[in-house]
DONU-64590 format. One record per residue (C-alpha): residue number from 1; residue in three letters; x, y, z. Coordinates in nm, 3 decimals. Layout:
BEGIN
PT:nr:rest:u:v:w
PT:NUM:Ala:X:Y:Z
...
This chain:
BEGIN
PT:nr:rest:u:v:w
PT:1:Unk:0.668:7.086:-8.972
PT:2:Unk:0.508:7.072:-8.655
PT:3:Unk:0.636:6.848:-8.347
PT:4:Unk:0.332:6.619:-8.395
PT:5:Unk:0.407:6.533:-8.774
PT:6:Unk:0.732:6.408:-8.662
PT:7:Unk:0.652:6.205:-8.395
PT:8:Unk:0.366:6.004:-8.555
PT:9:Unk:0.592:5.840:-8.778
PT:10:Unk:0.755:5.681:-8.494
PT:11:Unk:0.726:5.330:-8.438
PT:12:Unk:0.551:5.288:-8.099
PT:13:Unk:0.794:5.071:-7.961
PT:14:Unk:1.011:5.339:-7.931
PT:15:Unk:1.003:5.578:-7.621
PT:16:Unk:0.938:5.912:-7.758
PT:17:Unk:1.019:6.123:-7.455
PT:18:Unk:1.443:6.105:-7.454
PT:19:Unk:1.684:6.306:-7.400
PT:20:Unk:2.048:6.348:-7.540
PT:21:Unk:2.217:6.092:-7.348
PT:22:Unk:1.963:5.865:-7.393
PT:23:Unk:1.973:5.922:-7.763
PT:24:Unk:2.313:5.829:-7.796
PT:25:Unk:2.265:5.503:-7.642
PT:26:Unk:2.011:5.398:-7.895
PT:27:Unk:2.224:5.520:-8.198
PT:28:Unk:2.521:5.313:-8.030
PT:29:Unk:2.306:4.987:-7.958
PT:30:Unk:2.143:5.039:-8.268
PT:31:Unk:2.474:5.119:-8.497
PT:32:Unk:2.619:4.797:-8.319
PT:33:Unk:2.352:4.578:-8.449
PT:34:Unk:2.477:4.235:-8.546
PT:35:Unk:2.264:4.273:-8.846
PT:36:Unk:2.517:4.503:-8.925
PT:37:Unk:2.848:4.371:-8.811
PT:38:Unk:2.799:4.012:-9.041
PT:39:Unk:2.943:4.229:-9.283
PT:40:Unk:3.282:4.277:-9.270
PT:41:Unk:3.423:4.320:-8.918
PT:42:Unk:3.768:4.528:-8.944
PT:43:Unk:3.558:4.766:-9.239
PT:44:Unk:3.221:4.820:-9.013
PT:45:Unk:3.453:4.884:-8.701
PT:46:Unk:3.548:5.153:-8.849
PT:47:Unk:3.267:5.322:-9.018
PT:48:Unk:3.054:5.260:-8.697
PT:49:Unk:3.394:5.441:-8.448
PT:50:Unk:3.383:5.777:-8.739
PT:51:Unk:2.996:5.770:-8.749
PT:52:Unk:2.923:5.780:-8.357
PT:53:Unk:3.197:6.036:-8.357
PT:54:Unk:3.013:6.245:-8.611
PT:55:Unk:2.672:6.190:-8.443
PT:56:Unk:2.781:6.288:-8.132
PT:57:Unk:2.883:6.616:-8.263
PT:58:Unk:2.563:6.663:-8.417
PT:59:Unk:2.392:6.601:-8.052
PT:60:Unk:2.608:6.830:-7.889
PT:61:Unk:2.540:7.111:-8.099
PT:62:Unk:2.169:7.062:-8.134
PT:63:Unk:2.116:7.003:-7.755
PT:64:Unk:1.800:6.922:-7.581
PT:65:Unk:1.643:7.202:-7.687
PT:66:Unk:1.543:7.052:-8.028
PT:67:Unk:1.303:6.795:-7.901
PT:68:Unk:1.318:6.358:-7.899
PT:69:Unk:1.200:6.384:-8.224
PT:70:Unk:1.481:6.511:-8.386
PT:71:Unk:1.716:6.248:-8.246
PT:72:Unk:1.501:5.923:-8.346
PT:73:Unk:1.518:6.092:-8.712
PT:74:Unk:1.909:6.135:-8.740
PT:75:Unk:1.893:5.752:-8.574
PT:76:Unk:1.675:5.603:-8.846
PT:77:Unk:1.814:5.816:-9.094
PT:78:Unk:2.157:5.710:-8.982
PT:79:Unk:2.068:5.350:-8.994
PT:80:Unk:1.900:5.280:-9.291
PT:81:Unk:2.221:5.472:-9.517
PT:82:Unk:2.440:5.237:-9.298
PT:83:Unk:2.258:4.952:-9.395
PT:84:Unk:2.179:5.062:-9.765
PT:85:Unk:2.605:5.081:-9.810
PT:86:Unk:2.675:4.746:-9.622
PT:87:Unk:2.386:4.592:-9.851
PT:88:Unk:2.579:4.728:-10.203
PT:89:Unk:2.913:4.632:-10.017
PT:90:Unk:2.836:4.259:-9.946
PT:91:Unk:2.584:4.240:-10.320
PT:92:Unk:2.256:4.204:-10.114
PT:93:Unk:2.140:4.435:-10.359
PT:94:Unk:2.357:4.345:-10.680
PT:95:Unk:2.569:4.063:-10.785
PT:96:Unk:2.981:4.155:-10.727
PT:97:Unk:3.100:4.277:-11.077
PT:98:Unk:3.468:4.266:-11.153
PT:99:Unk:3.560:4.675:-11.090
PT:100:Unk:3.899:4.608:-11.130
PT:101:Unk:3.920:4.266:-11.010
PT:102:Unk:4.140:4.076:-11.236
PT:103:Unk:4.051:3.712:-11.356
PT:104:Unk:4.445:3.563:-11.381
PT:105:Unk:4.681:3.612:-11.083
PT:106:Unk:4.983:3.548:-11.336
PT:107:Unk:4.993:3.510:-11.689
PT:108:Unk:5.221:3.204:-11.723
PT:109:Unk:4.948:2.934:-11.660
PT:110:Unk:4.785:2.716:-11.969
PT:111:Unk:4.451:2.655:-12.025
PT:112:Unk:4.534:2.300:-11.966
PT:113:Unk:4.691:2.365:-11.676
PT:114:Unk:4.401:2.549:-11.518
PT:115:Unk:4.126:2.270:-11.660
PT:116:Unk:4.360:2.050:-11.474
PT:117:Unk:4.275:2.275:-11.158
PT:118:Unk:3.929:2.254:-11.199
PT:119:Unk:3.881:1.925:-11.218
PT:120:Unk:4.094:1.825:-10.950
PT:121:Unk:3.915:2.065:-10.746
PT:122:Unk:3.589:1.938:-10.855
PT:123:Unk:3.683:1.584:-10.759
PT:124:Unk:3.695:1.697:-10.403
PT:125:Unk:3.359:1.888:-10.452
PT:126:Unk:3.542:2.244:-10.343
PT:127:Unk:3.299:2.381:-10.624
PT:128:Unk:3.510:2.730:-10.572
PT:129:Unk:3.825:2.649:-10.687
PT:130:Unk:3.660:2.458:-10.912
PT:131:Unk:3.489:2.736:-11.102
PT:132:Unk:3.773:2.987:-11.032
PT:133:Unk:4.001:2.747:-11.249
PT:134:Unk:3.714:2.623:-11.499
PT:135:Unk:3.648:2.991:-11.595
PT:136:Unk:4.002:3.106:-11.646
PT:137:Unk:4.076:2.744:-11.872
PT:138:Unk:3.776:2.966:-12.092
PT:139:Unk:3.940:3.285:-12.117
PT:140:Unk:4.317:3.114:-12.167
PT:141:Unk:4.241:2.864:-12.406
PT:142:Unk:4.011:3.207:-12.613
PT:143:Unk:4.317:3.370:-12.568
PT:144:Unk:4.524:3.082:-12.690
PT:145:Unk:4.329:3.033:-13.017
PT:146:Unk:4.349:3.407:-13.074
PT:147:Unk:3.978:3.485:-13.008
PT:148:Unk:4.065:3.686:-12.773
PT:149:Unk:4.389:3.942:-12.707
PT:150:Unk:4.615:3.856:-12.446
PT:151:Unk:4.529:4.158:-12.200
PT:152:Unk:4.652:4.182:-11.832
PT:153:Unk:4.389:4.302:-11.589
PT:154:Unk:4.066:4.203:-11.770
PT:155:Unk:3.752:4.113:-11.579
PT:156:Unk:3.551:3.900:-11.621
PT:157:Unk:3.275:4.111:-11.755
PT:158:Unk:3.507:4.195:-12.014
PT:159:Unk:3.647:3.882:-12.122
PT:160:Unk:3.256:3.777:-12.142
PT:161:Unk:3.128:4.065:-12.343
PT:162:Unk:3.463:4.052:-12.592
PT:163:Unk:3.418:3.661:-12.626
PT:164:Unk:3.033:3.733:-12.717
PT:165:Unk:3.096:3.911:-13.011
PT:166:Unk:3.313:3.599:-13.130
PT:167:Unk:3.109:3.361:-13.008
PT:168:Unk:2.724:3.499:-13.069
PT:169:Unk:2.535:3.183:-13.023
PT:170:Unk:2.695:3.164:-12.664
PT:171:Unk:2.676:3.485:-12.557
PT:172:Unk:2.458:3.426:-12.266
PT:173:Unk:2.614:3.139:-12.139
PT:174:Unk:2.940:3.342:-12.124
PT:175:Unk:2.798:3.594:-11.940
PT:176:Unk:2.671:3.349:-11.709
PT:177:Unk:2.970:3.200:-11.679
PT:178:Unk:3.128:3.538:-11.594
PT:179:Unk:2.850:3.658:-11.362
PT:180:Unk:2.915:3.321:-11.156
PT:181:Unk:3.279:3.372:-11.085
PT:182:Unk:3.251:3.723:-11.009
PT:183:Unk:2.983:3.585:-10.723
PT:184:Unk:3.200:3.311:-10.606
PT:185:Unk:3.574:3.477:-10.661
PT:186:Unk:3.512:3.866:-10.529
PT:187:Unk:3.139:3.789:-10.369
PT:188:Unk:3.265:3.438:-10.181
PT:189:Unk:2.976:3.238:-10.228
PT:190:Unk:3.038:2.905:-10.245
PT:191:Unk:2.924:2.749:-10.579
PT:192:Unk:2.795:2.432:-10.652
PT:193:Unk:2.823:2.170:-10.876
PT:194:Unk:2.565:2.231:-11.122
PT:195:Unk:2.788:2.585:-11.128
PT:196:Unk:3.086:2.415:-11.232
PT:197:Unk:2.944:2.153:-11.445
PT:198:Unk:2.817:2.492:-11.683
PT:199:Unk:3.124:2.601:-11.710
PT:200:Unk:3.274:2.298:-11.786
PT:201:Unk:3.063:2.253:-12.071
PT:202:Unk:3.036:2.629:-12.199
PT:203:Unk:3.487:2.529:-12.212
PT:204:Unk:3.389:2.217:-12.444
PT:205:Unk:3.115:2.406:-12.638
PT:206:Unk:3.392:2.669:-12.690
PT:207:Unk:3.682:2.421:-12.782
PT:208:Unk:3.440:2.241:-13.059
PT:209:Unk:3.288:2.617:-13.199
PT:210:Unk:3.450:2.792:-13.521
PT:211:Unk:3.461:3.162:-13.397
PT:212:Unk:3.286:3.412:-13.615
PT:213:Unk:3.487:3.688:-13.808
PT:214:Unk:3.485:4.006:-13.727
């Protein structure tokens, strides 16, 4: 590929004509975006230390012989995998399935006890906790009633897809139900109240429902 094919898709507002030093200075200021560094501080830290290492290697060895093109393309290309794994890391791109993320801390609390939870928390509109506790009354009171087996470790996913075959006619709104904790628990959004109030009534629906055989 010729030096002009590489250079034309360059955006103009960047200067062409640098050399090696000057390259490293725009993969620094450019790795130490703020865009980038939302994401999780001690984590990008990190990453962004081992990749400038790594670059800089890569811009010794090449040296100025190679041209400014060359540099600008190991920039962008640099950038846009950093921001494609910070986007899958925070869920810009997908919602935060469970992958090992356990619903129950212990296994000693009631249903009742965590429906207690949820309201209290919903009385003070922290819409969280709230749906943190209103989910896991679902799975202990399934697990209670025998609809579902008393397994440590399971996600939510799980506890959602298992309960669906028991529960067929609310399959979806278990899933829901599951796909919303798993953004507010492991993704920290915030939730809201409309959130919690689904919950609370897929944990009624559930209560009042004769479970299917299987």
């Amino acid at each position: 590929m010729s030096p002009v094919s590489l250079t034309t898709s360059i955006p103009a507002s960047i200067p062409v004509d640098v050399g090696r030093d000057e390259a490293r200075e725009l993969a620094k200021r450019e790795l130490l975006d703020p865009v980038y560094a939302k994401a999780e501080p001690p984590w990008w830290q990190q990453v962004t230390s081992w990749v400038l290492d790594k670059l800089r290697e890569v811009l010794d060895q090449v040296g100025d012989a190679a041209g400014s093109a060359l540099w600008l393309l190991v920039l962008a290309a640099v950038g846009a995998l950093i921001a494609f794994v910070i986007i899958r890391r925070t869920g810009g791109l997908q919602r935060a399935r469970a992958g090992g993320r356990e619903i129950f801390a212990d296994g000693a609390t009631t249903a009742d006890d965590h429906r207690t939870q949820a309201e209290r928390a919903a009385a003070r509109q922290d819409w969280a906790e709230a749906i943190r506790e209103g989910f896991r009354a679902i799975v202990r009171q399934l697990e209670e009633r025998g609809a579902l087996d008393q397994r440590p470790g399971r996600t939510a996913d799980e506890a959602a897809r298992d309960a669906g075959l028991v529960f067929d006619d609310l399959r979806l709104e278990l899933d829901r139900a599951a796909r919303t904790f798993d953004e507010v628990v492991y993704g920290e959004r915030p939730g809201s109240a409309p959130e919690y109030q689904a919950i609370h009534d897929l944990d009624r629906d559930l209560s009042s429902t004769v479970q299917v055989a299987l």
